[in-house]
N, C-alpha and C positions, 0 to 999 in steps of 0.2 A: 572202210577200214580206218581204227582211228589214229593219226599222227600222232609221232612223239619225236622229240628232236636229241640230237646226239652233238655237244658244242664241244670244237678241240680248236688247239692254234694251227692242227696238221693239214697243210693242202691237200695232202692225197686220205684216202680216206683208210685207216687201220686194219687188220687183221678184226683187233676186239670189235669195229666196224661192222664188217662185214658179219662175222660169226652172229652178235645181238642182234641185228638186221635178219638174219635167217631164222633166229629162234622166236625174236617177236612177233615174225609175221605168222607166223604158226600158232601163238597167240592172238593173234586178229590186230596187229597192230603195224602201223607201217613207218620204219625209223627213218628219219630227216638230219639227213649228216651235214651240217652247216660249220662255219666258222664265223668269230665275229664281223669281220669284214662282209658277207651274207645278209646281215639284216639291216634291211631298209625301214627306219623307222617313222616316218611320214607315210609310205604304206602300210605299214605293219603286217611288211612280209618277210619272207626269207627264200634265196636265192639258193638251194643247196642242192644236195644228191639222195636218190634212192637206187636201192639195190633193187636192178630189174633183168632176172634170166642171168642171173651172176656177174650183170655189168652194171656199174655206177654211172648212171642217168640224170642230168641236170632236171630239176623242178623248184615252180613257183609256185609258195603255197604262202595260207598264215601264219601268224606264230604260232607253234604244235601250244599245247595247253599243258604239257609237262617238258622239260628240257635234263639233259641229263649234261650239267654244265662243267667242263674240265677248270679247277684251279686254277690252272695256270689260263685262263684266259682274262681273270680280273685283273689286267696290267692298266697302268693310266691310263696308257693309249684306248683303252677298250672302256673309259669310264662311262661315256653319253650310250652307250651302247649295254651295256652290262645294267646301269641304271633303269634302263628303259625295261630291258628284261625281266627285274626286281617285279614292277610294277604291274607285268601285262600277262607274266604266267608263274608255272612255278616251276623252281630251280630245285634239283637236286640237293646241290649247297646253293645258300647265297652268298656268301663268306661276311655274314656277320659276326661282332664278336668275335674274333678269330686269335687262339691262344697260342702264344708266344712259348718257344722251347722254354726261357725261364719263368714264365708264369705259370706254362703245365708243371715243372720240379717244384718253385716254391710253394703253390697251391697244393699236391698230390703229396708235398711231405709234412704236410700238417694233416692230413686225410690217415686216420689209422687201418684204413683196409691198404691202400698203398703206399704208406710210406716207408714199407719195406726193401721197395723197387728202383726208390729216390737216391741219384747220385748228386753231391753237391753242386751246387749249379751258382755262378754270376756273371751277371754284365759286367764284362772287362770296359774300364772308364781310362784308366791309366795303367804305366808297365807298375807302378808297385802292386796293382791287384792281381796281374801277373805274377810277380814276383812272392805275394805272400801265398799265393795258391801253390806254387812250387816249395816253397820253405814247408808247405802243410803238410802235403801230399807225396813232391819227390817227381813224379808224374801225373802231367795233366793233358786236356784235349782242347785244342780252340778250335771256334765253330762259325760261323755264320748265323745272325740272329734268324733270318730267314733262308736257312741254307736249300739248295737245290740237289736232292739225289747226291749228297756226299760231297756234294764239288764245294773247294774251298778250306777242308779239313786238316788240321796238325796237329802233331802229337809232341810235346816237350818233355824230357827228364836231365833233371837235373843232377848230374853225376859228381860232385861237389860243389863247392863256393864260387869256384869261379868257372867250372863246366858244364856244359849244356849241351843235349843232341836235340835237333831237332828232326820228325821225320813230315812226309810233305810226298803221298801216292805211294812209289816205291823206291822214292830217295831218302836220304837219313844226310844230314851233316854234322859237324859240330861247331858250337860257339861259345867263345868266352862271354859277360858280361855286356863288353860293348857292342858285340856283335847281335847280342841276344836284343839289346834295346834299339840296334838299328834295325832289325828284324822286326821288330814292334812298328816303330817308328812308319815304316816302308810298306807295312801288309798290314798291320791291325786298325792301326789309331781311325779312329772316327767312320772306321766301319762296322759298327754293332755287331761284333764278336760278343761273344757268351764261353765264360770259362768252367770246364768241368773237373771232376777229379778221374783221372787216368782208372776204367774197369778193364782187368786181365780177361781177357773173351779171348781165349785164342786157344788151337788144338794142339795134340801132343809135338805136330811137325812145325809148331812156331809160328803158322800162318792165320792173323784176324779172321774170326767170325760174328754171327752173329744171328738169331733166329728172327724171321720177320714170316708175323702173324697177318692175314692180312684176310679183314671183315668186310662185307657188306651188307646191306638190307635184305632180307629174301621177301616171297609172295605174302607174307603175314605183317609184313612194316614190322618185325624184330631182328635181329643184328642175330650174323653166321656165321662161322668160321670158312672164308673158301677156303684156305691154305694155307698151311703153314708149310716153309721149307727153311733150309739153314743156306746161309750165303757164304762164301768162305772167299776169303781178301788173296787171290791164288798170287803169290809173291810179294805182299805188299807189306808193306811196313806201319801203315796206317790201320787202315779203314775194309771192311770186309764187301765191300761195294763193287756188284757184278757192272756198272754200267763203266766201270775201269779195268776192266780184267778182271773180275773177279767170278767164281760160279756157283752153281746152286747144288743141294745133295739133300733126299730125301732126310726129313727129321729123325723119325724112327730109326732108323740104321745109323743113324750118324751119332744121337744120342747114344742108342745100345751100342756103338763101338770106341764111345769116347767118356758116359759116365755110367757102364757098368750096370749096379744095382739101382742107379738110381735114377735111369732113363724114363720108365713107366710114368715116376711120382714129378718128374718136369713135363714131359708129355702136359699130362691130365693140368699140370698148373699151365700151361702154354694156352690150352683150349680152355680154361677158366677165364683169364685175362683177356682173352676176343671177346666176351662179351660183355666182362666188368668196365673192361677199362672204356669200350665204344661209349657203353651208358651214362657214365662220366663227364665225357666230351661233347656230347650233348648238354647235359644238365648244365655244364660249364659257359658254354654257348648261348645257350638259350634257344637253340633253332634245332630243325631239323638236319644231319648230314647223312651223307650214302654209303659212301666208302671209306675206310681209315685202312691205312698201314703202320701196326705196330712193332717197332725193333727191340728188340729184346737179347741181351748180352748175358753170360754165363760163364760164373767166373770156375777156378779150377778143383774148388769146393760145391758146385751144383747150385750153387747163389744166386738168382735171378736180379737181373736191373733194367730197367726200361732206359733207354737210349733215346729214345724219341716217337712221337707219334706221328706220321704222315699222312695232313687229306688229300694229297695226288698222288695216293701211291702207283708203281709201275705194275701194269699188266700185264707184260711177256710172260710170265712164268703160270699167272694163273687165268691165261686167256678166258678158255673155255668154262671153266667157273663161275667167271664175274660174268662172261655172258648169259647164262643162265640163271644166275640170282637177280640181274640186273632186270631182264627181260619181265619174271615176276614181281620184281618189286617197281616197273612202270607200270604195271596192268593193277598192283594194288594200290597206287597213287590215284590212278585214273578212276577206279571206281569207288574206292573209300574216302580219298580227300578231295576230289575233284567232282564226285558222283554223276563218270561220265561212264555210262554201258558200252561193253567193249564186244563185241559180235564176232566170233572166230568165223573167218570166209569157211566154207564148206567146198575145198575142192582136194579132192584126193590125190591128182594126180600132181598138186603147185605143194603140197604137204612131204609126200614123198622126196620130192625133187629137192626141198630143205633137209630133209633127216639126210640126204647123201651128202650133202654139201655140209649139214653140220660133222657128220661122220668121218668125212676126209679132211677136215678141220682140225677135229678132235686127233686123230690120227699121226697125222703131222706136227702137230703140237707134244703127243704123248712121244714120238720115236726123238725127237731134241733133247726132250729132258730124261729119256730113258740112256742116248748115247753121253751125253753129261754125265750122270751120277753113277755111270758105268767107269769113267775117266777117275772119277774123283775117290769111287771105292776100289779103287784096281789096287791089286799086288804092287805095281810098278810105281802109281801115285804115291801110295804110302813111302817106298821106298827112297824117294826123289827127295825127302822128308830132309834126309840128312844134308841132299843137294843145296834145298832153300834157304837151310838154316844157316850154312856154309857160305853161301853167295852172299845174306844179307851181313856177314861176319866181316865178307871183305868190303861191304859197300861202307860200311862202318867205321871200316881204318883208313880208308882213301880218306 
């Protein structure tokens, strides 16, 4: 059976783990769940885990010949290690080239098929670039040049000359002048923050959203839609980011109950830009990548604007998906760019025994996000509308 390796920073081995491990071995492949700490590179081996009889199993093998390598594992610390990698197989990403939030906006708004979706974007250098963003706009968003899943984000408006709220998760304050530049001073300066102009994404009950499209490779080596869902900021004042409280709600319904006549013609441009924009980000690159997460915001006119692209995006939501696009598109690395023949084992009874375990998977997976967007379309949700808007009213005048 042929190896392929699965590289995360996680000690214990994932759900998406497990799930691609059952579906590839049914494609005749057998996943190697390592971490960088795992590979020995004077052997040129790896120390990791396979899925055997539904338990995760210590094994020494070689380096698998394709690696399916998480982002976040190209940290300093992981440099002699990740390098070696580069070198000795092939990587999913190898994070070459690697485009920067402001150089995807300024590049993509000189681009006339995208620069419709381009929100103003700069490197904040000093508070007056702050400050003239705010004189432009009124409301703007500071970021993180390399931000992680949302963390880090705040939203500024300027309510006159010398007032200012600033908000920061699901807190809000206010500051005059000097406070706004000690505020600079104390959380931005010479942390490569990136300034944007403030986009209205938020539903009738006041709370951030935002739709995240989220692509990968499938069995053809061309770019798929697994999913698209809409995230919604449930109380926040910020940012519509489930991995802070925030939740998720099917697209379709959420669209048809919040733009009407025009949910159909966003739909259809949502599943447009999964595979415009993927192909982009390559060209831009120059290399190959696997997975992108793109965010995408919607103002209260039907307006589309890209937010951000993410190459580690999170898979909770579309586990089962990505394991199945993933699982084909190792089997078409291996034999089209690697032209290594992949032989599906022939036993009926180890076959079986996957489809129940991918099926109770699947299962489990679909009853979470069926009890969620049950929460989120409820009678009671919508009503609670007035609640939220109400609480963040008070948090405002505190």
């Amino acid at each position: 059976m042929q190896e392929i390796g699965m590289l995360t920073n996680f000690n214990k081995p994932t759900e998406l783990a497990k799930m691609t491990s059952l579906v590839a071995k049914a494609y005749g492949m057998e996943l190697i769940y390592m971490r960088p700490k795992d590979i020995n590179i004077e052997e040129k081996k790896v120390y990791g885990k396979v899925l055997v009889n539904n338990k995760w199993m210590d094994k020494t093998t070689d380096i698998p010949p394709f690696i399916d390598a998480a982002p976040y594992c190209f940290m300093r610390k992981n440099k002699e290690k990740m390098d070696f990698l580069r070198k000795t197989t092939f990587l999913s990403d190898n994070r070459r080239n690697v485009v920067t939030k402001e150089m995807l906006q300024n590049t993509l708004s000189k681009d006339e098929q995208f620069s419709h979706l381009m929100i103003p974007t700069h490197k904040i250098k000093s508070f007056q670039d702050m400050d003239s963003y705010l004189h432009d706009y009124q409301k703007i968003v500071l970021k993180p040049g390399k931000g992680l899943r949302g963390k880090g984000i705040y939203i500024i408006e300027k309510k006159d000359n010398d007032l200012f709220t600033i908000g920061f998760n699901k807190e809000k304050w206010d500051a005059d002048v000097n406070a706004l530049e000690e505020f600079f001073d104390n959380t931005v300066r010479g942390k490569n923050y990136i300034l944007q102009k403030y986009v209205t994404s938020r539903t009738p009950q006041g709370d951030p959203f935002d739709c995240r499209v989220h692509v990968e490779k499938d069995g053809t080596g061309k770019w798929a839609v697994a999913k698209i869902y809409v995230r919604i900021g449930i109380g926040q004042s910020v940012i519509s980011n489930v991995n802070q409280g925030g939740g998720i709600s099917d697209p379709k319904e959420f669209l048809k109950a919040n733009f009407n006549r025009q949910h159909e013609e966003i739909y259809q441009n949502l599943l447009k830009l999964g595979t415009q924009i993927p192909k982009k980000m390559e060209q831009l690159r120059g290399t190959h990548i696997m997975s992108l997460g793109l965010d995408i915001g919607i103002d209260t006119n039907g307006k589309l604007y890209l937010f951000e692209v993410n190459d580690g995006p999170s898979t909770k939501a579309v586990i089962s998906e990505v394991a199945f696009l993933r699982s084909n598109y190792y089997l078409y690395v291996l034999e089209n760019r690697l032209n290594r023949k992949v032989k599906v084992k022939d036993s009926t009874d180890e076959l079986e025994n996957n489809q129940k375990e991918i099926r109770e998977l699947k299962e489990m997976i679909a009853e979470k996000e069926k009890q969620l967007n049950s929460i989120l379309n409820s009678k009671s949700w919508k009503l609670t509308g007035v609640m939220r808007k109400a609480r963040r009213k008070m948090t405002k005048k505190k």
